[in-house]
C-alpha angles and dihedrals in degrees: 000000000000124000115222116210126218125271091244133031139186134196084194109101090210092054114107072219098058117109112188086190104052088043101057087052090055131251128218129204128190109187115185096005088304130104117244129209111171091059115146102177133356133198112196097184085048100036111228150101139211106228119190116249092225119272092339116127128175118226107291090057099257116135115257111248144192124225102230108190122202140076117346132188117184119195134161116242097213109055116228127267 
């Protein structure tokens, strides 16, 4: 049975986008035919990602991040039980 993901996703627990529970399982993105591994938030109907710009954080402590527009496929790595 495949398992489909949601359109949008968060890492940031004070996103509405943000699932706990998809993320523990690992998600994968490939955006642009890469894979991607420093991405914050996607949009798949939108087509972008929000990548992190290194150690740099603004000053509430979030990391700063760049809006990437282009093909994204999300997938989870560990398959459900």
């Amino acid at each position: 049975m495949a398992e489909t993901l949601p359109d949008r996703l968060s890492t940031d627990p004070d996103s509405p986008w943000f699932n706990e529970e998809l993320l523990q399982r690992g998600v994968g993105i490939r955006f642009r035919g890469e894979e991607k591994t420093n991405v914050e938030e996607y949009c798949v109907s939108e087509g972008w990602v929000r990548v992190s710009m290194g150690k740099a954080v603004d000053r509430r402590g979030k990391p700063l991040t760049l809006k990437l527009t282009g093909t994204v496929e999300p997938y989870l790595r560990e398959p459900g039980k």
